[in-house]
SELO-904865 format. One record per residue (C-alpha): residue in three letters; residue number from 1; y, z, x. Coordinates in nm, 3 decimals. Layout:
<sites>
('ALA'; NUM; (Y; Z; X))
...
</sites>
This chain:
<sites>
('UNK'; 1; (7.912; 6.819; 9.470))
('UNK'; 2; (8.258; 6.970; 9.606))
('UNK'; 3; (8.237; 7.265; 9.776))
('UNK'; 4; (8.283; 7.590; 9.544))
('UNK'; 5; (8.563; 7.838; 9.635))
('UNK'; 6; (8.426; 8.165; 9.828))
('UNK'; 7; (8.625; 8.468; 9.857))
('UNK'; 8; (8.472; 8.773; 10.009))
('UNK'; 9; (8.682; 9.095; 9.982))
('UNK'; 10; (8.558; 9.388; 10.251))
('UNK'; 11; (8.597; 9.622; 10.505))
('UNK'; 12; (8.499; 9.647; 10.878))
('UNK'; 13; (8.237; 9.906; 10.830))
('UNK'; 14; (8.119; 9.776; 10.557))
('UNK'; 15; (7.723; 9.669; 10.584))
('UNK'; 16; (7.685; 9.483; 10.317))
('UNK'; 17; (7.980; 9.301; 10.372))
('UNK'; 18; (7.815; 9.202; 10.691))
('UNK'; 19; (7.543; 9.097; 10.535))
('UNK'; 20; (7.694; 8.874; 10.291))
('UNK'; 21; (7.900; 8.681; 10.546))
('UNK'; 22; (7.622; 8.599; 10.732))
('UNK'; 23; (7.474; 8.522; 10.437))
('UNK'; 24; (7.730; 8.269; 10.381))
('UNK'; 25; (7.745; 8.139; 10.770))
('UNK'; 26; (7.318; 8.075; 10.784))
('UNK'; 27; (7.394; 7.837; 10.448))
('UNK'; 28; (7.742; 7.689; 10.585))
('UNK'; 29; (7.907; 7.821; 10.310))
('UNK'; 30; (8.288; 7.814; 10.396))
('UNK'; 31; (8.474; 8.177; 10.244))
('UNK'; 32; (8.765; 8.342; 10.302))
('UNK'; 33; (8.742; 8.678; 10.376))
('UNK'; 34; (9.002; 8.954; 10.279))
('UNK'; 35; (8.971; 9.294; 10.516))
('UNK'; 36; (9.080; 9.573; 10.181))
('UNK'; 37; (9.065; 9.817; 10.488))
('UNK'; 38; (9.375; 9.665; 10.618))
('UNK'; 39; (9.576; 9.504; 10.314))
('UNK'; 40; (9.699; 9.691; 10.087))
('UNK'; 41; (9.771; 9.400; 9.850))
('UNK'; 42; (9.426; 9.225; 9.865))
('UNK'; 43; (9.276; 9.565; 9.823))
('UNK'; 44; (9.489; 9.647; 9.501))
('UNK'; 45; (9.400; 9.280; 9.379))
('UNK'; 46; (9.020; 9.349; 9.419))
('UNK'; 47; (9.128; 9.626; 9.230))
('UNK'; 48; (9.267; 9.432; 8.964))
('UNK'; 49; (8.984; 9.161; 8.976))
('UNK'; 50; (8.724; 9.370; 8.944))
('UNK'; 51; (8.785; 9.718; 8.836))
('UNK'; 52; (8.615; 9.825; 9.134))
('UNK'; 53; (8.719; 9.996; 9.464))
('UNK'; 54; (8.359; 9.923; 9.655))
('UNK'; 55; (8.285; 9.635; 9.836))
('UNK'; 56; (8.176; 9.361; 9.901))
('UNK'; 57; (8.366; 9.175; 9.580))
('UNK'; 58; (8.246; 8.816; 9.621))
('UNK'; 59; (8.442; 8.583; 9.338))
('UNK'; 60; (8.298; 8.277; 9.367))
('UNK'; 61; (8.537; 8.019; 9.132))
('UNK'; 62; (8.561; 8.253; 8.840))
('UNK'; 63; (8.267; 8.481; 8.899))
('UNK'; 64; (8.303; 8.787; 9.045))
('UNK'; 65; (7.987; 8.984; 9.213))
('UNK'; 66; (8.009; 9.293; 9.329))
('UNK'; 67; (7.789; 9.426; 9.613))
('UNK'; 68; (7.553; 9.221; 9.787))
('UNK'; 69; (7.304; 9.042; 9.547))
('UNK'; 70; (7.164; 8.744; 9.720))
('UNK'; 71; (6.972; 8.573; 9.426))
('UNK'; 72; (7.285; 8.559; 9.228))
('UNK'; 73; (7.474; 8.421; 9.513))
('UNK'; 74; (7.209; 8.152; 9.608))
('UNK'; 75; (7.224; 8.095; 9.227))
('UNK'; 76; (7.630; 8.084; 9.198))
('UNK'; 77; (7.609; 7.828; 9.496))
('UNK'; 78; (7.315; 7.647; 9.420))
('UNK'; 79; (7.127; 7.762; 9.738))
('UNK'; 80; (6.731; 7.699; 9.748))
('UNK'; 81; (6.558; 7.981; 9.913))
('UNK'; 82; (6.380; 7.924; 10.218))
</sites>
């Protein structure tokens, strides 16, 4: 099964951001993170994406989740709970 795309859009003090990424590292999920608190474009995209200015925004292919729901995510990426 090839690998879904994982973006995670956050900030540095951002909890739940936290949480999600090591959400993602514990289930070797590869992402690629976007720091909103820092770029102005990525933030205005998540923006866009969205219509939301909290994070996390996790768009996984086409879906977009925002905040940290980790059901939906292991659903999204197929993940079996331990």
């Amino acid at each position: 099964m090839p690998m879904k795309s994982v973006q995670i859009y956050s900030t540095e003090s951002c909890g739940y951001c936290k949480l999600a990424k090591e959400f993602f590292q514990k289930n070797n999920v590869e992402f690629q993170e976007f720091d909103v608190g820092k770029d102005l474009a990525k933030r205005q995209e998540m923006i866009e994406k969205s219509g939301q200015m909290g994070v996390p925004v996790i768009i996984i292919d086409k879906d977009i989740i925002v905040g940290f729901n980790k059901s939906k995510l292991q659903e999204l990426l197929g993940i079996v709970p331990a």
